[in-house]
N, CA, C and O atoms as CSV, one atom per row, in Angstrom:
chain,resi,resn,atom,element,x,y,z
A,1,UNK,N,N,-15.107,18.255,11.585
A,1,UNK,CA,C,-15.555,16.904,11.312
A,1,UNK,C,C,-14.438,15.917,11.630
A,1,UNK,O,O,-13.300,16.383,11.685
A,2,UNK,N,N,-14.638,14.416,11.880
A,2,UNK,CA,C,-13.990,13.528,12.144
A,2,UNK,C,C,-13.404,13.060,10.791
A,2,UNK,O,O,-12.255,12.947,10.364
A,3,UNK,N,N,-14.376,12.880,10.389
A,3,UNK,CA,C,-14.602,12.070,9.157
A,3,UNK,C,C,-14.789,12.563,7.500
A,3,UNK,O,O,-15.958,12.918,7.347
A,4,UNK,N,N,-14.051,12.681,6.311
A,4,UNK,CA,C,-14.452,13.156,5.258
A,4,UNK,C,C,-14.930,11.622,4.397
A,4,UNK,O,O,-14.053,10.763,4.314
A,5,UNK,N,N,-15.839,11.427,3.993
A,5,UNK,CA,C,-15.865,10.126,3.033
A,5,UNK,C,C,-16.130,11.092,1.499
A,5,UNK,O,O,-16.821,12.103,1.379
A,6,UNK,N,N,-15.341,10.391,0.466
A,6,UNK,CA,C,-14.762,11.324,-0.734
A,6,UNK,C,C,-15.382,10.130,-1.641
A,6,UNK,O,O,-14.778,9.110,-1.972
A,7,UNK,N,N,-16.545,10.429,-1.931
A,7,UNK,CA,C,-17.280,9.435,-2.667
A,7,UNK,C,C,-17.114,9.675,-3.830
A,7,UNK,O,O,-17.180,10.855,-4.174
A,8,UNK,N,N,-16.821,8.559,-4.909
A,8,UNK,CA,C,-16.643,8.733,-6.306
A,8,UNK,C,C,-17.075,7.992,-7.352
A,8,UNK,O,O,-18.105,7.346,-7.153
A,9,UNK,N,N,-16.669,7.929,-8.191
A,9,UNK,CA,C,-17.141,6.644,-9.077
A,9,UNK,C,C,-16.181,5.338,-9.062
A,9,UNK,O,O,-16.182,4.177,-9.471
A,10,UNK,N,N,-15.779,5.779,-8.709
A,10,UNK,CA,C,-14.127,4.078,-8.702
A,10,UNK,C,C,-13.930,3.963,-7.551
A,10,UNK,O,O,-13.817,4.935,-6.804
A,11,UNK,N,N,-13.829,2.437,-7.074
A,11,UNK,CA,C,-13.934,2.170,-5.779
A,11,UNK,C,C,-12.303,2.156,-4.659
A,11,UNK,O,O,-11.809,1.471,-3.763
A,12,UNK,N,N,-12.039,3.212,-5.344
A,12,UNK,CA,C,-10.925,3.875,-4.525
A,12,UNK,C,C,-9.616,4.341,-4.836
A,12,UNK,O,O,-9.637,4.933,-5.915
A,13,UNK,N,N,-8.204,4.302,-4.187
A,13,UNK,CA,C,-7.419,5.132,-4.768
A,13,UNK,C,C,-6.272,4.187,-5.190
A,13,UNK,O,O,-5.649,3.486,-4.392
A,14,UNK,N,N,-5.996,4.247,-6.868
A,14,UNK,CA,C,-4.933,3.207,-7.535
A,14,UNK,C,C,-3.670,3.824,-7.708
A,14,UNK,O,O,-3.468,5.001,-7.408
A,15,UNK,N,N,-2.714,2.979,-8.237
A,15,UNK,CA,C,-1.573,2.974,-8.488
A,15,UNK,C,C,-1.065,4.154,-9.875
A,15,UNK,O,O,-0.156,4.960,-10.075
A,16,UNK,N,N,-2.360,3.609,-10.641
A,16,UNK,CA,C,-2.769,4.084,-12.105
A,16,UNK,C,C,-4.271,3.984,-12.015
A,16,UNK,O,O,-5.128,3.591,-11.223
A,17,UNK,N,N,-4.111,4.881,-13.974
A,17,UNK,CA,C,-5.592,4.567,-13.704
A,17,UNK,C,C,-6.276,3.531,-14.358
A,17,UNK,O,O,-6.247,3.545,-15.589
A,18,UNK,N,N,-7.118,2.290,-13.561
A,18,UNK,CA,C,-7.522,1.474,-13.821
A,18,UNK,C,C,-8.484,1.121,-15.108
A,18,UNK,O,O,-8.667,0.016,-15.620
A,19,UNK,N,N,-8.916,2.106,-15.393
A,19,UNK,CA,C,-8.973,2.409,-16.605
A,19,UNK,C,C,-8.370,1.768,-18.148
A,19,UNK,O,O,-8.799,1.150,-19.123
A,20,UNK,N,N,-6.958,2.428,-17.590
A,20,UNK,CA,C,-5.799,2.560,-18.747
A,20,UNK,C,C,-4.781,1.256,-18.447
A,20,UNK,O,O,-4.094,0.654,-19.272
A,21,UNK,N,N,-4.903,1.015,-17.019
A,21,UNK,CA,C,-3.662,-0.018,-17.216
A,21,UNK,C,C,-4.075,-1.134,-16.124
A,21,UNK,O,O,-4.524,-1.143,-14.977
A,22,UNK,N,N,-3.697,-2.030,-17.063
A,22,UNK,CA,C,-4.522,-3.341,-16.081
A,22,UNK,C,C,-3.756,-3.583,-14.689
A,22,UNK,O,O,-4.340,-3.826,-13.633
A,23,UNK,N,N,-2.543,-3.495,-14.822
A,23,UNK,CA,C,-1.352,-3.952,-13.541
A,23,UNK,C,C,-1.789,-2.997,-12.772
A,23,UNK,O,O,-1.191,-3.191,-11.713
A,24,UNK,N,N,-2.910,-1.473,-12.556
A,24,UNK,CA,C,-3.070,-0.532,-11.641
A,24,UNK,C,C,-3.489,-1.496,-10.256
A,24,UNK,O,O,-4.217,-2.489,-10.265
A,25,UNK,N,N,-2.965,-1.032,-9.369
A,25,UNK,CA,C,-3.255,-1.799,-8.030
A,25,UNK,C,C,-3.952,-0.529,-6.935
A,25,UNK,O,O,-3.525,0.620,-6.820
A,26,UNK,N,N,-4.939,-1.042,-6.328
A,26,UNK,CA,C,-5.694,-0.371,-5.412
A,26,UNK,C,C,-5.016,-0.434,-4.040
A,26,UNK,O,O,-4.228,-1.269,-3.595
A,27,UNK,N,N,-5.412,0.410,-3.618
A,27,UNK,CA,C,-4.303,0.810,-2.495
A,27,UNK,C,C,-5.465,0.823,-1.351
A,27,UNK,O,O,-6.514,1.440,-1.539
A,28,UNK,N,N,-5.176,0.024,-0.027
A,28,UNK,CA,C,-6.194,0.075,1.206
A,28,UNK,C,C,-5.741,1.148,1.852
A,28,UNK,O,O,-6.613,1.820,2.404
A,29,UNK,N,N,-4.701,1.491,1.943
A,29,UNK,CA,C,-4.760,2.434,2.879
A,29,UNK,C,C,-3.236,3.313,2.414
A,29,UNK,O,O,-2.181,2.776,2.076
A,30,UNK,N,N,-3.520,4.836,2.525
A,30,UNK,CA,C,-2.462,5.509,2.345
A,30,UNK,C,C,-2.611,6.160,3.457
A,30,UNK,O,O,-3.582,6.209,4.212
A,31,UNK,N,N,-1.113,6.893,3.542
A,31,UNK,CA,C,-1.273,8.317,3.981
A,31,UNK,C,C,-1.417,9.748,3.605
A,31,UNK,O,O,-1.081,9.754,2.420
A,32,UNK,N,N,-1.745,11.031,3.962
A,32,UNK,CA,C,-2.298,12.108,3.467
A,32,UNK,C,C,-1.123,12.441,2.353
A,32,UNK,O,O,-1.481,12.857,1.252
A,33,UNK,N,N,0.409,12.241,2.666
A,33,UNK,CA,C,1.279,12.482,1.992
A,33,UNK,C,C,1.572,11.892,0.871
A,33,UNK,O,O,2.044,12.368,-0.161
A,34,UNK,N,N,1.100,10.252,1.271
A,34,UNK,CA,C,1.077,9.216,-0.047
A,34,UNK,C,C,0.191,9.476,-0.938
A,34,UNK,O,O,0.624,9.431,-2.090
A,35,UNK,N,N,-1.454,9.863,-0.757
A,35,UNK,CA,C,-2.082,10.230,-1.129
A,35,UNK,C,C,-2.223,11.442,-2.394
A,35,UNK,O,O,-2.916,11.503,-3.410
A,36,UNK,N,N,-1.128,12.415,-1.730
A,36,UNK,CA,C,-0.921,13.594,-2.708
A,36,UNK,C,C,0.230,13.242,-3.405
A,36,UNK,O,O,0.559,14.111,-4.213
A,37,UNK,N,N,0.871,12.379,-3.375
A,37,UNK,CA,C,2.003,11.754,-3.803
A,37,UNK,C,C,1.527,10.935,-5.176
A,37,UNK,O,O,2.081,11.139,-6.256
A,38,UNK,N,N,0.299,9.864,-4.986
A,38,UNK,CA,C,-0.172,9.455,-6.106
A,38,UNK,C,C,-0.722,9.765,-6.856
A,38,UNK,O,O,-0.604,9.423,-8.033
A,39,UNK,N,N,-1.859,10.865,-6.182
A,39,UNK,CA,C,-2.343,12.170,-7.019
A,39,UNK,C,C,-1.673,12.774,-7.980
A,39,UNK,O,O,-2.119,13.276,-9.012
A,40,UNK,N,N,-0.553,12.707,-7.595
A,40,UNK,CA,C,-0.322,14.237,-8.529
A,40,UNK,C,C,0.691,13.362,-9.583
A,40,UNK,O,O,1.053,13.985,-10.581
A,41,UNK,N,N,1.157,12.014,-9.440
A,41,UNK,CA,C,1.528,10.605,-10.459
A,41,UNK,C,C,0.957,11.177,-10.967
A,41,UNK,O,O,1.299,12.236,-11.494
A,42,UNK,N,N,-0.619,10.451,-11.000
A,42,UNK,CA,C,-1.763,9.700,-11.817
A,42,UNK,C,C,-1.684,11.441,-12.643
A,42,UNK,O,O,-1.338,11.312,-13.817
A,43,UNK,N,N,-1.979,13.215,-12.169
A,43,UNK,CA,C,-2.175,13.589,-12.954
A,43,UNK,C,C,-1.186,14.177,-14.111
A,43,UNK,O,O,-1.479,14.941,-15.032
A,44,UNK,N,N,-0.052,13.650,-13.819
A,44,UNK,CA,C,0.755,14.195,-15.013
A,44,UNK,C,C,0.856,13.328,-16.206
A,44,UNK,O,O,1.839,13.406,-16.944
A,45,UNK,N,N,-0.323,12.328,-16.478
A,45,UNK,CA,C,-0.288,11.744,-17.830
A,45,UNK,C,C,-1.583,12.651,-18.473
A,45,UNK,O,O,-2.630,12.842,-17.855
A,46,UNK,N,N,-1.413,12.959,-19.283
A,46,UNK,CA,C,-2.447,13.746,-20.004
A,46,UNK,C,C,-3.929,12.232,-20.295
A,46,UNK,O,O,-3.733,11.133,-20.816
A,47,UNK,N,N,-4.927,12.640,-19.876
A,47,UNK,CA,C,-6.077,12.050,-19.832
A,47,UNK,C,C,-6.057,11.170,-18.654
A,47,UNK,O,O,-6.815,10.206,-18.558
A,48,UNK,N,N,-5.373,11.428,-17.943
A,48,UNK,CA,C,-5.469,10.099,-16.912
A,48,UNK,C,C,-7.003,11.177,-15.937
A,48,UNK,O,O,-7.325,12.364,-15.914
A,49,UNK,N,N,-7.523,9.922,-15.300
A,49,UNK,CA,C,-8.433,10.516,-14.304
A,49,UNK,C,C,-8.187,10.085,-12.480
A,49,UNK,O,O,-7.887,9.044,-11.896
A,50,UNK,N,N,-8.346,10.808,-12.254
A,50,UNK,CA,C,-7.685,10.490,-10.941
A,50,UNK,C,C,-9.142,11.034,-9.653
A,50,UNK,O,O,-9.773,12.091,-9.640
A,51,UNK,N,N,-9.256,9.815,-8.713
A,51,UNK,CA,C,-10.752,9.794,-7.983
A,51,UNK,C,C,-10.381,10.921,-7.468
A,51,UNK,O,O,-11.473,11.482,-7.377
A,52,UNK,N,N,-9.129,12.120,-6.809
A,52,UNK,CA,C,-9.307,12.567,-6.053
A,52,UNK,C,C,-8.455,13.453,-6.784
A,52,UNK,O,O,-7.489,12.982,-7.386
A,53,UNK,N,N,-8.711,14.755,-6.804
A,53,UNK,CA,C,-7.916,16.025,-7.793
A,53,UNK,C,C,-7.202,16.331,-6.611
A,53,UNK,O,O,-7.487,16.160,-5.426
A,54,UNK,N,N,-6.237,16.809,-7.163
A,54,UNK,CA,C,-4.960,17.529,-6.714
A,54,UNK,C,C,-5.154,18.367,-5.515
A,54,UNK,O,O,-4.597,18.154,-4.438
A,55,UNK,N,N,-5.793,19.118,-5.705
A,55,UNK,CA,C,-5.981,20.101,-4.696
A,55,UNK,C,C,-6.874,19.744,-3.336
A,55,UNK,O,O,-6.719,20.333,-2.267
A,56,UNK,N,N,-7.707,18.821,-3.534
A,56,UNK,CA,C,-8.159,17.931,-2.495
A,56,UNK,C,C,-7.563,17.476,-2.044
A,56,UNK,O,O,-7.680,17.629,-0.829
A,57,UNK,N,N,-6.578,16.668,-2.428
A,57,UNK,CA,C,-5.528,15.739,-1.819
A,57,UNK,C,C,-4.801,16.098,-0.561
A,57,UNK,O,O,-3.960,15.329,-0.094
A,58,UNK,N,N,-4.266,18.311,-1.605
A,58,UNK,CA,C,-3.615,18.808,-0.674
A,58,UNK,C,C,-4.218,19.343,0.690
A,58,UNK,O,O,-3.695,19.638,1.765
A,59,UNK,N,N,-5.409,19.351,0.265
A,59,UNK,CA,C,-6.578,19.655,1.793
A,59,UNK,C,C,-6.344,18.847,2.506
A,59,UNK,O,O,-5.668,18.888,3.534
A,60,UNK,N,N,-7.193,17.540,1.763
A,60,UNK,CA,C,-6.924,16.309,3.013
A,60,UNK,C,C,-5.551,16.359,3.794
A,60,UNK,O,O,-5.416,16.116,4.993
A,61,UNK,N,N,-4.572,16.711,2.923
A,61,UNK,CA,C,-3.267,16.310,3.809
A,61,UNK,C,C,-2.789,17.145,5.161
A,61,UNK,O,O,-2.164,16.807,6.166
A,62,UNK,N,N,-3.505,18.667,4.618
A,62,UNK,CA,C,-3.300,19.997,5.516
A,62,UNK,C,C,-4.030,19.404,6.434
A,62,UNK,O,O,-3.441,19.115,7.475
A,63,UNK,N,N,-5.688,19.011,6.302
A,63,UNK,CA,C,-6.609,19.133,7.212
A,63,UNK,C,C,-6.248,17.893,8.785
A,63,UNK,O,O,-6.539,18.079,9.966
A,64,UNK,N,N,-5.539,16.701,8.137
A,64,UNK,CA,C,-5.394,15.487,9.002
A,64,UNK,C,C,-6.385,15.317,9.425
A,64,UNK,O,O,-6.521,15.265,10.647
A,65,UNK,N,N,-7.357,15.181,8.642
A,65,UNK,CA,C,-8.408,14.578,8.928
A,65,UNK,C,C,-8.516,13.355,8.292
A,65,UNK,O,O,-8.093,13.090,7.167
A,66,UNK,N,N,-9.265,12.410,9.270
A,66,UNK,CA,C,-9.350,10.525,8.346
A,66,UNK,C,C,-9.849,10.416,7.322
A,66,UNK,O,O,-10.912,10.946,7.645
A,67,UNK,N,N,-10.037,10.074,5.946
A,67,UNK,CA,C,-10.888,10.151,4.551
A,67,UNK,C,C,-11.242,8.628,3.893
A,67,UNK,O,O,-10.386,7.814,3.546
A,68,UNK,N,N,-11.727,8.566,3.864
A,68,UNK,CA,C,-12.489,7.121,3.065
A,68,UNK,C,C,-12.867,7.527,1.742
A,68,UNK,O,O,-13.778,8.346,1.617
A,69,UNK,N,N,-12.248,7.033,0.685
A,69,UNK,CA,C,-12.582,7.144,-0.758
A,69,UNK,C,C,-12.765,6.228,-1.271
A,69,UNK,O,O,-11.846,5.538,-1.713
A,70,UNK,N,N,-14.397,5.827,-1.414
A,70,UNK,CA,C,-14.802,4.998,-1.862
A,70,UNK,C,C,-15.616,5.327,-3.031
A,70,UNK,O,O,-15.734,6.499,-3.389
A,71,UNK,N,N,-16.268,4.221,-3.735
A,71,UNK,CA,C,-17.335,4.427,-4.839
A,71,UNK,C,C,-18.570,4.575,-3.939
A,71,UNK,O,O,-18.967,3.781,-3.086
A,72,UNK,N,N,-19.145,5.865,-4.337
A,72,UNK,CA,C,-20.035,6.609,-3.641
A,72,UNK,C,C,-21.966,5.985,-4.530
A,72,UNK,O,O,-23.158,6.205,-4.316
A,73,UNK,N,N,-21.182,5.226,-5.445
A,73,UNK,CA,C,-22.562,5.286,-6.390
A,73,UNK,C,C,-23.828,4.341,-5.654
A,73,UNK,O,O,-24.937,4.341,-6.188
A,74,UNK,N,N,-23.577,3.541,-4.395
A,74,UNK,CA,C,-24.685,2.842,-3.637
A,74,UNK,C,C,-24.743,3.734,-2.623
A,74,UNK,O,O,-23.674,3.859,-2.025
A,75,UNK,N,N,-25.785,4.502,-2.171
A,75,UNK,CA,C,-25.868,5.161,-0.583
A,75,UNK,C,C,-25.995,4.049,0.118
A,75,UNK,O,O,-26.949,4.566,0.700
A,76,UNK,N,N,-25.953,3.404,0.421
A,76,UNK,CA,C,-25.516,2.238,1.432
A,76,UNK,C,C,-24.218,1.966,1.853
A,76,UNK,O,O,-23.737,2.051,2.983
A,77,UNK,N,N,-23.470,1.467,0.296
A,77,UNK,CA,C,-22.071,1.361,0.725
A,77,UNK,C,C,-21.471,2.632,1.742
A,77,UNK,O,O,-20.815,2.475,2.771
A,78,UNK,N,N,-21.938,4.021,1.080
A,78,UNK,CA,C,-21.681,5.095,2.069
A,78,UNK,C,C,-21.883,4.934,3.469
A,78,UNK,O,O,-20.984,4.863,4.306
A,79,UNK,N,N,-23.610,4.859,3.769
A,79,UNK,CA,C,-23.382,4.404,4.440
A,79,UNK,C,C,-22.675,3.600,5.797
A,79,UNK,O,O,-22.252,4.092,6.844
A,80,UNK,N,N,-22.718,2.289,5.385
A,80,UNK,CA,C,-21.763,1.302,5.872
A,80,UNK,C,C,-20.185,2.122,6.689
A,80,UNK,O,O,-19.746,2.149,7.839
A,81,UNK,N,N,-19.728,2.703,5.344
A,81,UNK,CA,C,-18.770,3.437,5.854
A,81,UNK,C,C,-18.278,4.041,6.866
A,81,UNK,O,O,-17.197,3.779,7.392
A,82,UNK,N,N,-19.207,5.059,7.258
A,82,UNK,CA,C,-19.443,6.053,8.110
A,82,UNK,C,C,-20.247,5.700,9.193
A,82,UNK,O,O,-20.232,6.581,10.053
A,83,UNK,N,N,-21.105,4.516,9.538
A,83,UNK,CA,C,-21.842,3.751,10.702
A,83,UNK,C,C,-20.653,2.781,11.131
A,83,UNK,O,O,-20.491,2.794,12.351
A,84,UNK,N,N,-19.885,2.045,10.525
A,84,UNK,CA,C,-19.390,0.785,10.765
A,84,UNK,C,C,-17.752,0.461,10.511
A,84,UNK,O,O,-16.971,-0.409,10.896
A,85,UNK,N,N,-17.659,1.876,9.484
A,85,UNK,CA,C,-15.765,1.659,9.279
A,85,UNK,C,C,-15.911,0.701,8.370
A,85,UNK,O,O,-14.764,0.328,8.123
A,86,UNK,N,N,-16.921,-0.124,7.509
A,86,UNK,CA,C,-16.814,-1.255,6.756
A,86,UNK,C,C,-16.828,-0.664,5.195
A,86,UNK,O,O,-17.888,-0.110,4.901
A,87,UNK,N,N,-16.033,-0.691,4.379
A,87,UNK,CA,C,-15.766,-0.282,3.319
A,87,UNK,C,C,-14.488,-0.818,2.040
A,87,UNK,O,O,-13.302,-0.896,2.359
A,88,UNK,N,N,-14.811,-1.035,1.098
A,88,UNK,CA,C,-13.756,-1.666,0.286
A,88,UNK,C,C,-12.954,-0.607,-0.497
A,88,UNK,O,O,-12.407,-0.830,-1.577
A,89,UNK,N,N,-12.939,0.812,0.296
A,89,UNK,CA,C,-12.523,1.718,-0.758
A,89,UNK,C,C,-10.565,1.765,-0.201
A,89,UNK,O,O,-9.704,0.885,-0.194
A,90,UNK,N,N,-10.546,3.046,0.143
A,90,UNK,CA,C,-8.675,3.637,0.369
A,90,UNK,C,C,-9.006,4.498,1.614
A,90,UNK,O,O,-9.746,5.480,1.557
A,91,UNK,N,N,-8.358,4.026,2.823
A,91,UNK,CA,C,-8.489,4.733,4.149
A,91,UNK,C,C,-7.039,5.536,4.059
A,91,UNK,O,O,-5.909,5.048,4.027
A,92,UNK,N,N,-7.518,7.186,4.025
A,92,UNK,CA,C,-6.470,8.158,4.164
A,92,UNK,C,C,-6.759,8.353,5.798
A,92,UNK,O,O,-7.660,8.779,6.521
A,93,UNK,N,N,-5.233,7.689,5.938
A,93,UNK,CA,C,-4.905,7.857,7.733
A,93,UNK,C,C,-4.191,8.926,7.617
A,93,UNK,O,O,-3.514,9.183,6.621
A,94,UNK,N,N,-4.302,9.796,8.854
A,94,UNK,CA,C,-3.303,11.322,9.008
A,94,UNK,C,C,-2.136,10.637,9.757
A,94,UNK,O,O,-1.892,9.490,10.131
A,95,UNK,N,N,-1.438,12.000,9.820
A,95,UNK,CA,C,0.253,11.188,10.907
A,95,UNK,C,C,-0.669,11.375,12.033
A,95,UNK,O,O,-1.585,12.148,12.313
A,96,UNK,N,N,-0.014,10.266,12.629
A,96,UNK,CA,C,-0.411,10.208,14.248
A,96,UNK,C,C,-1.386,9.497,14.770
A,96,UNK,O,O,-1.549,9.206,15.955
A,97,UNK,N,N,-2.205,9.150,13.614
A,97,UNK,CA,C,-3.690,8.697,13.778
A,97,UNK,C,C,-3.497,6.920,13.936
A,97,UNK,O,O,-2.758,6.340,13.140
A,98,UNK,N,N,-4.175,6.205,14.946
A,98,UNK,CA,C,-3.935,5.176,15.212
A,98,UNK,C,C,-4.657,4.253,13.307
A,98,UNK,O,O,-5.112,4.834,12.322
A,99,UNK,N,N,-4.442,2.726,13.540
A,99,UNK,CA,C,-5.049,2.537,12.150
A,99,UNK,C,C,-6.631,2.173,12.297
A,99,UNK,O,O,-7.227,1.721,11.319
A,100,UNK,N,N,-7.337,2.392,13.609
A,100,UNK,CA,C,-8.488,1.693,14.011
A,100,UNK,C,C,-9.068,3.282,14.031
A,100,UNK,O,O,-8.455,4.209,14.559
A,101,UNK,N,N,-10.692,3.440,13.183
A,101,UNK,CA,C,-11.356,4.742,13.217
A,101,UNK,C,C,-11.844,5.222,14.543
A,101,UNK,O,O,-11.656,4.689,15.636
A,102,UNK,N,N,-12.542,6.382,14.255
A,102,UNK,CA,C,-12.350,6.818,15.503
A,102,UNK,C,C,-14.207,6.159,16.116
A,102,UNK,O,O,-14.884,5.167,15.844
A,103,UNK,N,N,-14.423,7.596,17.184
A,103,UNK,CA,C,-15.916,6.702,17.874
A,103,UNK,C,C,-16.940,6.896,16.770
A,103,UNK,O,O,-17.953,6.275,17.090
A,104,UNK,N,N,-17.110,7.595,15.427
A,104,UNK,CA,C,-17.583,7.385,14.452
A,104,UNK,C,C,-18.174,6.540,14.056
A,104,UNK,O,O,-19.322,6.680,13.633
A,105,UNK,N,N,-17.330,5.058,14.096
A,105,UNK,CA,C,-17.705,4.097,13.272
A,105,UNK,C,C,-18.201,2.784,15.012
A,105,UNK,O,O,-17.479,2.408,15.935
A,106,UNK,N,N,-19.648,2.507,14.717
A,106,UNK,CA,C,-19.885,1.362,15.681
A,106,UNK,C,C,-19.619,0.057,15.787
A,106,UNK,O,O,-19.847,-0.566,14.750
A,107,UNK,N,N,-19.215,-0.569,16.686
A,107,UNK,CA,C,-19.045,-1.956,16.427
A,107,UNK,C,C,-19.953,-3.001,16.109
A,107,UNK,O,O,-19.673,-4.074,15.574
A,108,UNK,N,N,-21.102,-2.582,16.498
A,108,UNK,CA,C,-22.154,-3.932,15.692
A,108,UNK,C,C,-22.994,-2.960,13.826
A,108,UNK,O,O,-23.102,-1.817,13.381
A,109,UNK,N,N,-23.330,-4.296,13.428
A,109,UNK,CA,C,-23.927,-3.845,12.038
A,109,UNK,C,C,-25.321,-4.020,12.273
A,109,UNK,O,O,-26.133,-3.761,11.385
């Protein structure tokens, strides 16, 4: 696959968890490394919840594949995503990968 979209309930990947702490800041775009990097932050506070578990993270990062983690709860917004590249969630770019998606996503809506 080109494309993983990692649909969740929170509209993407924070600093903290938004939840618990208001200053948590959403992140547009990481990388696979940053990604498992904040992951594994967010899970060493006991109760924290984190959109994307640990071991996913470390997939995504192995796989270098592109990931969109967004709030999955409208099939549309999904959607959107995956037709158009248009999404308000956290674009996990791999190394190497330019920052523009690939032929996946079309240019008109």
């Amino acid at each position: 696959a080109d494309l993983l979209v990692y649909a969740t309930s929170v509209p993407g990947v924070y600093s903290a968890d938004p939840n618990e702490d208001d200053d948590a800041t959403k992140y547009d775009s990481l990388s696979a490394a940053e990604l498992v990097d904040a992951i594994a932050g967010l899970e060493m506070n006991a109760g924290a919840s984190a959109p994307v578990d640990l071991l996913a993270a470390k997939i995504i990062e192995r796989s270098g594949m592109r990931t969109i983690v967004l709030d999955g709860t409208d099939p549309d917004r999904i959607a959107r995503a995956v037709r158009y590249g248009d999404h308000d969630g956290t674009d996990v770019i791999p190394e190497g990968a330019g920052e523009e998606p690939t032929y996946w996503a079309a240019d008109e809506q």
